[in-house]
C-alpha positions in Angstrom: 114.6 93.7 204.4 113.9 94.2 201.1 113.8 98.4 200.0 112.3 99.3 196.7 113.4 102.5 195.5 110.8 104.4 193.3 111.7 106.6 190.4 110.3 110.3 190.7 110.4 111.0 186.7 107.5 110.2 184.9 108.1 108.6 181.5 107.2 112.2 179.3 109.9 113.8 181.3 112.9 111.3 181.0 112.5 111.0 177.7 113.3 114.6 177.2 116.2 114.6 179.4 117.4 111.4 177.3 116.7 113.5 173.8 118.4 116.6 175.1 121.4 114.4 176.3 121.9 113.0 173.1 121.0 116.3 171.2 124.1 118.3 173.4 126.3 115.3 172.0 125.7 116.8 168.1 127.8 119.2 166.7 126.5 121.3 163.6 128.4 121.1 160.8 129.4 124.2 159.4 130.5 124.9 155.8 134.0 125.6 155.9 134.5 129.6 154.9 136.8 130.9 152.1 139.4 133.3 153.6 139.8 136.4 151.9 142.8 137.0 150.8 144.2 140.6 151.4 147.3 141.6 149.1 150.6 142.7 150.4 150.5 146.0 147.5 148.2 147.2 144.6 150.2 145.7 142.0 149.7 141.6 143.2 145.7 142.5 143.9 145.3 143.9 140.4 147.3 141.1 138.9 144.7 138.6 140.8 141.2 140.3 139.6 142.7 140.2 136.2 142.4 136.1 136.4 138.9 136.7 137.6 137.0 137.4 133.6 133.5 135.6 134.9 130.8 136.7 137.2 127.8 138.0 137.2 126.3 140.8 139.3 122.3 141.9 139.8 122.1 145.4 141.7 120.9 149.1 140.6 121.2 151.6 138.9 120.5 155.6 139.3 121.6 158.1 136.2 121.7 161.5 136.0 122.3 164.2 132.9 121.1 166.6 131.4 119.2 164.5 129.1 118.2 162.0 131.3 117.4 161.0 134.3 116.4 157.3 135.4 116.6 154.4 138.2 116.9 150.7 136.7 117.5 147.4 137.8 121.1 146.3 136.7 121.8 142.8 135.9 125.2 142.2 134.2 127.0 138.7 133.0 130.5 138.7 131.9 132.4 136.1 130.5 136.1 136.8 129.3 135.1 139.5 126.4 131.6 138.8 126.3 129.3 140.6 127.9 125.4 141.0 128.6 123.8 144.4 130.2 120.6 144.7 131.1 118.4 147.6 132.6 115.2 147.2 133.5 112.6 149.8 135.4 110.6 149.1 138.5 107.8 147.1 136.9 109.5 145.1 134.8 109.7 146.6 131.8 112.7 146.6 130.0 114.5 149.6 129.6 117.9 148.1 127.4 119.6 145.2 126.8 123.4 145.0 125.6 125.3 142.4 124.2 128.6 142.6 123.4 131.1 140.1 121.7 134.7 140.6 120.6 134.1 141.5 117.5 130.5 143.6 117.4 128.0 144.5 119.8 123.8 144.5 119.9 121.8 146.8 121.2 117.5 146.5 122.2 115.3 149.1 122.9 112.1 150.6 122.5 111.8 147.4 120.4 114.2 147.8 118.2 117.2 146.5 118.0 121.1 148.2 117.0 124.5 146.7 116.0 128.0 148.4 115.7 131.4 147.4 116.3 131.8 149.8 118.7 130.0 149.7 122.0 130.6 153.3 123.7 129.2 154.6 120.3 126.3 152.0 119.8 125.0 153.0 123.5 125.9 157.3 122.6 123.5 156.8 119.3 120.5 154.9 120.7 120.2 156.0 124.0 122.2 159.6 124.3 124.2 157.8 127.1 127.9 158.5 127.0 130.1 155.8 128.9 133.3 154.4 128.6 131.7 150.9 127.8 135.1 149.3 127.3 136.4 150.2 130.4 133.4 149.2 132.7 134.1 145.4 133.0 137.3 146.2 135.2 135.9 149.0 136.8 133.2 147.1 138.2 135.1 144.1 140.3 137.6 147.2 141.4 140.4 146.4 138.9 141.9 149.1 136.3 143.6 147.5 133.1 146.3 150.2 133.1 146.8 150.5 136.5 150.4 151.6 136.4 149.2 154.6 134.0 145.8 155.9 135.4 145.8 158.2 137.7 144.6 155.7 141.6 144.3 156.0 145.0 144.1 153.3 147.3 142.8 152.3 150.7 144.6 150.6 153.5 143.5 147.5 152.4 145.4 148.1 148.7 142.1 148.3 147.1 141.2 151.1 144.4 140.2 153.7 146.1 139.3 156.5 143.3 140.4 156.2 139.8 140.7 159.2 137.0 141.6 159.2 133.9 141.3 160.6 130.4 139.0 158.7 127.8 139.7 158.1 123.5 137.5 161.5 123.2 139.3 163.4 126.2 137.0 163.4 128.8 137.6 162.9 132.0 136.2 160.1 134.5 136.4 159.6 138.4 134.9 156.6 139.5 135.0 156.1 143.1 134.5 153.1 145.2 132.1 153.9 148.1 132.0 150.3 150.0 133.5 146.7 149.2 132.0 143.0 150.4 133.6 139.7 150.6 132.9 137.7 147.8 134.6 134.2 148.2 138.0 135.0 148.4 137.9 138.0 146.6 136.6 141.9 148.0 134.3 143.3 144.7 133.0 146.5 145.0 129.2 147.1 146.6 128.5 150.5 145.5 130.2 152.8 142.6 129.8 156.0 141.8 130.8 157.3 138.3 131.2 160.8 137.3 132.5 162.8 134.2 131.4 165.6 132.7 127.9 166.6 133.6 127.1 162.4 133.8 126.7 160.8 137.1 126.0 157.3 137.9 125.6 155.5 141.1 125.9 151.4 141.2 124.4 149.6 143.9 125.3 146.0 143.9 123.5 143.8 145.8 124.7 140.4 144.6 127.9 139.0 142.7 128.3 135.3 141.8 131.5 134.4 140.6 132.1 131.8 137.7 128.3 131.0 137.3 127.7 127.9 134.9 125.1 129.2 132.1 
């Protein structure tokens, strides 16, 4: 007796079950994350941001003083001792643009543009800002050139916490870091706020790149 056995899938459905077999069998491949390395005391994490002298940041910015008063784009390159700050307001429009090299530092706005050899007193003369310029390139990845001598607090994780100090005219800072994000293997600050004086600043970072190639 011969039986013939008839198949109840239709041709449409089998050849979804036969694609979702074979589609169960892939695996995605993931890119492989950085750990972040977390430091067993201050001292080794500051020695490690020290290597780090290239990135790039774009965020915002919000200033207050008695003079002025303003909230700007941020965009910010730094390479080793060169470095290149630029604010510019909500339409576009740029507000300043700093460039400063090892030697002497440039200065554009309102069309015009400034040099000097010093940068705290090229941005004090053409925009009545008062900053500590030279410091602001290790305050902003969460580093402190003379740690051991500046007056820090740290977090569990050993990162800088709050840090005061004196400036070359007297006047006192406090910058304190208000969040951190992972950054490859680094944690870089997310938002900063900077206060001396009757000056306060408030940095809102919304991306770092690290090492960027132009």
């Amino acid at each position: 007796m011969k039986i013939t056995l008839k198949s109840t899938f239709s041709i449409p459905l089998f050849g979804i079950m036969v694609l979702t077999i074979l589609l169960s069998g892939c695996t995605t491949v993931k890119k492989p994350q950085v750990a972040v390395k977390v430091y067993q005391d201050e001292i080794l994490r500051q020695k490690a941001l020290e290597t780090l002298t290239s990135w790039r940041i774009n965020g915002k910015l919000v200033f207050k003083s008695p003079q002025k008063k303003f909230s700007a784009s941020l965009y910010w390159q730094q390479k080793a001792r060169y470095s290149d700050i630029r604010l510019t307001a909500f339409l576009g429009t740029s507000i300043m643009k700093m460039q400063s090299f090892a030697d002497h530092s440039t200065l554009e706005a309102d069309g015009k543009v400034y040099h000097s050899n010093s940068p705290e007193q090229l941005l004090y003369q053409t925009t009545g800002i008062t900053l500590p310029v030279n410091e602001l390139p290790d305050w902003m990845k969460g580093a402190s050139k003379d740690y051991q001598q500046h007056q820090l607090e740290f977090d569990a994780l050993h990162r800088i916490k709050r840090i005061k100090l004196r400036d070359s005219s007297n006047q006192m800072w406090q910058i304190d870091y208000l969040e951190y994000t992972h950054v490859e293997q680094y944690q870089l600050p997310k938002k900063i706020r900077l206060t001396g004086g009757d000056i306060n600043a408030l940095i809102k970072i919304s991306q770092w790149e690290l090492n960027p190639s132009d």
